[in-house]
C-alpha positions, -999 to 999 in steps of 0.1 A, spaced: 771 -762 266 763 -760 226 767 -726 221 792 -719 246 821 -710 221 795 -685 198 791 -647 208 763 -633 217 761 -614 187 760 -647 165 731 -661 189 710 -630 184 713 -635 147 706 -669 148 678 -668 171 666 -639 150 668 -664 116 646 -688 138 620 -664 149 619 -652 111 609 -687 103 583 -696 123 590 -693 158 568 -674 185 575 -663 219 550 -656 247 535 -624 248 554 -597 260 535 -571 290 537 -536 275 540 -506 301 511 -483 307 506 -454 292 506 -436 322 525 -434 349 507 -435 387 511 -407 412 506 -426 443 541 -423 460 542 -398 489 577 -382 464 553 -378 431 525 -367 451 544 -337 462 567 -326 434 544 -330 408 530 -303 385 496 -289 372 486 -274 344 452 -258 338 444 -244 302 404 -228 294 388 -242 266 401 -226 232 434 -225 246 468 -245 241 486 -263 269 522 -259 267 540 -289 291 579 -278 299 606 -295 313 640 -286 322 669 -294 301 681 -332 300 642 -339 320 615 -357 300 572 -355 306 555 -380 327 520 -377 327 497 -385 357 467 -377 349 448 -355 323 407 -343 325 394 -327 297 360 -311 310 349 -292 342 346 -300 382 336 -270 399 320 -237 396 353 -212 397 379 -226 374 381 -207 339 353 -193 347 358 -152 342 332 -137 320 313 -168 311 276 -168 322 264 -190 347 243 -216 323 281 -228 309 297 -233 343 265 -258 360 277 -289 350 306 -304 372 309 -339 370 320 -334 331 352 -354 319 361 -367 284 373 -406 291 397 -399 257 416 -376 282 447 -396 295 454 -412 261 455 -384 244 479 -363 263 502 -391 277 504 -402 241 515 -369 227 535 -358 256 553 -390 275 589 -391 270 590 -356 253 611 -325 269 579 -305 255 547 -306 242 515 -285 232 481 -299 228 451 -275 221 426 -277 249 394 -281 227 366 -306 211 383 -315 181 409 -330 202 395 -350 235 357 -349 218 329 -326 236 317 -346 268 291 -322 281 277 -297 256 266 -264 265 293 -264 292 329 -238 293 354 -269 298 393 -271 309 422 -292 304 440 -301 334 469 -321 335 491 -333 363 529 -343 354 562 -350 368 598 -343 355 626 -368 350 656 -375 342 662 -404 315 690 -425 304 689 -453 282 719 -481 277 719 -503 252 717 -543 254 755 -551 264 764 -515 287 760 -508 318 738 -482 327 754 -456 354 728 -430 379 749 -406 398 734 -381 419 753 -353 434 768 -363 470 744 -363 501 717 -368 471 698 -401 469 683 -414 437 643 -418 433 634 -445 408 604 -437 388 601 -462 361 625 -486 343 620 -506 313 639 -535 296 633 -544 265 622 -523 230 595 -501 224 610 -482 190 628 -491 162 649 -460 161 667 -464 198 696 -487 202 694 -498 162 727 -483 150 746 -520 130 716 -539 140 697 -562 113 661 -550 106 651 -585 124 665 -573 157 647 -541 158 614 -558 146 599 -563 177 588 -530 194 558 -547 223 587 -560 244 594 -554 283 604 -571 317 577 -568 336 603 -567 372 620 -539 356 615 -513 375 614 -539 410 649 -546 399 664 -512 394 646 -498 424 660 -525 444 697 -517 438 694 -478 430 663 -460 451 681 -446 485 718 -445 470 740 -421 463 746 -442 431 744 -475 410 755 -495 383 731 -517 364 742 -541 337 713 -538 308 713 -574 302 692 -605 304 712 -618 329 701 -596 351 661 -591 335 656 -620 319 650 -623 284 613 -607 272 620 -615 236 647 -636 225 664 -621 195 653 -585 201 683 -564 204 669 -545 234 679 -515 256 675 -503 296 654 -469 300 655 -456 340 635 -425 348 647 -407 378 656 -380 400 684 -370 427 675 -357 459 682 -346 494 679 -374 522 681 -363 558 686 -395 582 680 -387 616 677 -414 650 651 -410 673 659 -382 703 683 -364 677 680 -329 652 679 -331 619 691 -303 603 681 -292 565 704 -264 552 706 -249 516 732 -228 504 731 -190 501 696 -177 482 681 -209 482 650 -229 501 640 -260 516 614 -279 495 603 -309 510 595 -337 487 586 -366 516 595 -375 555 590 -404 575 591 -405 612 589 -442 621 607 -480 608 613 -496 580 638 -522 583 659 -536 613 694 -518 603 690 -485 603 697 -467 636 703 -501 651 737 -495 667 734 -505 706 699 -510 702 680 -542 714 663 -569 692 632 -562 703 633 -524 701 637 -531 656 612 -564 648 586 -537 638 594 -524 603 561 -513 593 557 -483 613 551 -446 600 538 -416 618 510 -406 595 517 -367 603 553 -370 593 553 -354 561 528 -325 571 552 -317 602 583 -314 585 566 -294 557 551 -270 575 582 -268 595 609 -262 565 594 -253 531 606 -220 519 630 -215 546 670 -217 540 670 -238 569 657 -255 597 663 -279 627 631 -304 637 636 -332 670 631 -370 654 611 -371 689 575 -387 696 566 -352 712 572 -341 675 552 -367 656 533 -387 678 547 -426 684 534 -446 656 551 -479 676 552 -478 711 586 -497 722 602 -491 689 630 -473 683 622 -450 654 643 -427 630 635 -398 609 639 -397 573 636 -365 549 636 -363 514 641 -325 499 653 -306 472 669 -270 476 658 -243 448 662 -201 442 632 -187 447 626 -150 444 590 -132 448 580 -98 430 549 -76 435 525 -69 411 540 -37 387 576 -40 391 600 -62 372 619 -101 382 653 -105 373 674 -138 375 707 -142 379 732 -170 372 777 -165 378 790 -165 347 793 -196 325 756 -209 341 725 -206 325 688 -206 343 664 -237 347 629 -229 356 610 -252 380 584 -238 391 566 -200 383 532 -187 398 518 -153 392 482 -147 412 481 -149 454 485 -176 478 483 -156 511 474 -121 526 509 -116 537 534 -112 508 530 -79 488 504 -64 512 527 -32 524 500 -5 518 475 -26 502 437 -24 516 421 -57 531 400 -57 499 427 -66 479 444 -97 498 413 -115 504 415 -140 473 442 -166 486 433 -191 457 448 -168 427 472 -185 397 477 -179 360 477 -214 348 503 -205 319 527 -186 345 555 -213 341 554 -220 304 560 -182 301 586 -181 325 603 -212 315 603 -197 279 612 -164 284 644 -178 311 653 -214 305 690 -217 289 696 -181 293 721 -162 322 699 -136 331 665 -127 324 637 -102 332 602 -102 332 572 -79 345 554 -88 369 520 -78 352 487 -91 341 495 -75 306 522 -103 304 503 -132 324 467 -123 318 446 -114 350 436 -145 367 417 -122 398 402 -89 390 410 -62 422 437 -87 437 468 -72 441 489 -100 430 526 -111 429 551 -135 410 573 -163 423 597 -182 410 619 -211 414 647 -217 398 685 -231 401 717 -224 377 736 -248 356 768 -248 338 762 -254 303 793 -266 278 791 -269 240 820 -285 223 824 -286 187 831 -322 168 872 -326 172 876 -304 201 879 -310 236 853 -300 268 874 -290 297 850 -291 327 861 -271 359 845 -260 392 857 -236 416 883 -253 445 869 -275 470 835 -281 446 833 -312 424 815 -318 390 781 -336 390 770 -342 351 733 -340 350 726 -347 309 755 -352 280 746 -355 245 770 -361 214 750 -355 185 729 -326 164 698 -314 176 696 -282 154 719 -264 125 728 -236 138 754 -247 170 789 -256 159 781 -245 119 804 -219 110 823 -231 78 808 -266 76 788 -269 42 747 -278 42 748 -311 42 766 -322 72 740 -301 94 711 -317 80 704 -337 102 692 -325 140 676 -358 156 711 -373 160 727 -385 194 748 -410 206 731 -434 237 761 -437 253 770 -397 264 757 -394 296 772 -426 307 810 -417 292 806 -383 310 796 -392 339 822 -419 344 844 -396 338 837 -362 352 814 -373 384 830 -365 417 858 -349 402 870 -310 403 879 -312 365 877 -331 335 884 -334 297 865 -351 271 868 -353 236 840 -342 211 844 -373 188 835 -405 173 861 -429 187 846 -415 224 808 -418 218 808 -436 186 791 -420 154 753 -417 159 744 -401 123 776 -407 98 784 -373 76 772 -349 106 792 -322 117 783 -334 158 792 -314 190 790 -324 225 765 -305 250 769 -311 290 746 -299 317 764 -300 347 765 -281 384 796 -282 411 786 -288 443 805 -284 475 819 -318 493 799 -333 522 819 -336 558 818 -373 567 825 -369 601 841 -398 624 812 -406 641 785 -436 645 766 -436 610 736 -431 631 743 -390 631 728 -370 606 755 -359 579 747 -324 563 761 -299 536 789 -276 546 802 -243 533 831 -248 507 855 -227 527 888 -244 531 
């Protein structure tokens, strides 16, 4: 072939002279701007936001997680929403929605770990004068990695968790990612994406443990030839219960923690699974799902530490008569402790671990909880939440080892006057390591636990962390990280008791030349699954890590 004996490097530059002269390509299909909720996972463990007119929407993730927005409606849709203390005249209209809505807040908030945008006219335009409006937003958070053209992009999950694709992307959308040594030509081209992208990395990653992905065109094809371009995943790790028809599956958390189920599927999806002694004709239908199956299993196991549930037809009704079915469960295990209106919450993590917030609510959701000594008249109102309950959580907590916070409407603001109300939270703890520029991160967990790196980042993101002694200038600048850290810490802590990496340039490379840098790892050790000698067709669950 011609250019057989040039490097890929050479080609790029001199299809990149080419293109500079003259040369077009085909249009490129950019992404949407939002992302849909449809899947059964996104449906379930997404999150809403509500914020009155006049007020400012504050949109948190956890550490290393970025904003995916679903859906935003800037106007009003009932009668009872944001309503306290406004006369009836403002709250008739409620068919009211500003069509600037979705742009507006994806485009400020996609890809961010935060965001604020002022629920008001001036922003999203006033779509039905005379009318008390709200901003309600409905968004998902993520994990993100991004490899540049060349690497090979690496999704690990902790064991007995199973990856869930949300979006992928190959191509470039910026200027600024991937552009360290490139020509100003490569960069250029910033409306550039394989449409399959996401096909292809579902395809090989969704359901595993975890996957390797080479971000090349190779593999994605080539959307713009002689754009240096880079591979973005969106995901998250999570629980998978696999169960055959006629067994139990069993959902366990560990110690202080509860089920919350994210999906289930009683029914068939391909000829494999559960297959062992099976006949043919018990596994040609693959398009089978009891419609219930969710619901059940829901119903059956959120909030709980654990429970056990039959993969039976008496269970879930048979979707496929003659069929052999299997039960599949997707779940996520999560602190959550519950305090009573008056008294004070406070979080906990062991030493060394720091708290991440996922999910606060201050108001009432049923006449049970906090009702010792309470009269009837103050439980009746099972539709109760502060909208901002998990921005002020998340603020007051996140990053920190321990917290408190009062359980009042003096800190939340009094979403339902003469309801005696109560707060829950959500929440696990993470080990946190900071490693200054030249010096080593030694990773350990406790024995029989192994390390599972959940964001890395070599870089600056503010002056203050790792500054003692250094002079001004090298702390300058705080939007500096090197693409490569999660990969080069996860390939070499993941799965492993302990690990050390070193805080420098000939590891991650130099992201922003004459910065003082320091390496930051969010990380958890987990306790080692039993794989048990026995027909894959058994469920596998978590054990204690006694040994």
């Amino acid at each position: 072939m011609l250019f057989s004996g040039l490097s890929s490097t050479l080609l790029l530059g001199a299809t990149c002279l080419l293109m500079s002269s003259g040369y077009t390509r085909a249009d490129d299909v950019s992404p949407p701007k939002n992302a849909r909720c449809d899947s059964e996972i996104c449906r379930l463990s997404h999150v809403e936001s509500i914020t009155c007119e006049g007020s400012q929407t504050n949109l948190q993730c956890d550490k290393g997680q970025v904003l995916v927005i679903h859906s935003a409606s800037y106007g009003r849709h009932d009668k009872t929403t944001c309503s306290d203390g406004r006369p009836t005249s403002q709250l008739q209209v409620v068919t009211c929605s500003s069509s600037t809505s979705d742009d507006v807040v994806a485009s400020s908030c996609n890809g961010k770990n935060s965001c604020t945008i002022p629920a008001t006219n001036s922003v999203f335009g006033d779509p039905c004068v005379g009318t008390y409006k709200y901003l309600e937003v409905v968004y998902t958070c993520q994990f993100q990695t991004v490899t540049c053209e060349g690497s090979e992009a690496n999704l690990q999950c902790a064991e007995g968790q199973v990856l869930v694709v949300h979006r992928a992307h190959f191509g470039r959308q910026d200027k600024t990612t991937c552009s360290l040594g490139r020509s100003a030509c490569q960069i250029k081209n910033v409306d550039c994406t394989t449409p399959a992208s996401i096909n292809l990395v579902t395809d090989r990653c969704s359901g595993k443990n975890n996957c390797s992905l080479s971000a090349t065109s190779s593999v994605f094809g080539d959307p713009c030839i002689g754009t240096y371009k880079y591979l973005e995943v969106d995901y998250t790790c999570q629980f998978q219960s696999l169960t055959c028809e006629g067994f139990q599956a069993n959902l366990q958390c560990g110690e202080g923690q509860i089920i919350v189920v994210h999906g289930a599927h009683y029914g068939r999806h391909d000829k494999t699974t559960c297959s062992a002694g099976r006949p043919a004709s018990q596994l040609q239908v693959v398009t089978c799902s009891s419609q219930s199956s969710t619901d059940v299993v829901a119903k059956s196991c959120n909030g709980k530490k654990s429970c056990t549930i039959p993969a039976t037809n008496s269970v879930f009704g048979d979707p496929c008569v003659g069929t052999y079915k299997y039960m599949q469960v997707v779940y996520t295990c999560q602190f959550q402790t519950v305090t009573c209106e008056g008294s004070q919450i406070n979080l906990q993590c062991g030493k060394g671990q720091v708290l991440v917030i996922h999910r606060a609510d201050y108001g009432r959701r049923d006449k049970i909880t906090c009702s010792a000594g309470r009269p009837a008249s103050q439980l009746q109102l099972e539709t109760c939440s502060s909208p901002g309950s998990k921005n002020i959580v998340a603020n007051s907590c996140n990053g920190k080892n321990s917290c408190t916070i009062s359980a009042t409407s003096s800190v939340f603001g009094n979403p339902c006057f003469g309801t005696y109300k109560y707060l829950e939270v959500d929440y696990t703890c993470q080990f946190q390591s900071a490693t200054c520029e030249g010096s080593q991160a030694n990773l350990q967990c406790d024995k029989g636990q192994v390390l599972v790196i959940h964001r890395a980042d070599y870089g600056r993101h503010d002056k203050t962390t790792c500054s003692a002694g250094r002079p001004a200038s090298q702390l300058q600048v705080v939007q500096c990280s090197s693409p490569t850290s999660n990969d080069v810490v996860a390939k070499s802590c993941n799965g492993k008791n302990s690990c050390t990496v070193s805080a420098s340039n000939s590891v991650f490379g130099d992201p922003c030349v004459g910065t003082y840098k320091y390496l930051e790892v969010v990380y958890t050790c987990q306790c080692k699954y039993l794989k048990p000698g026995v027909s894959s067709s058994r469920p596998q669950g978590p054990v204690s890590c006694r040994f």
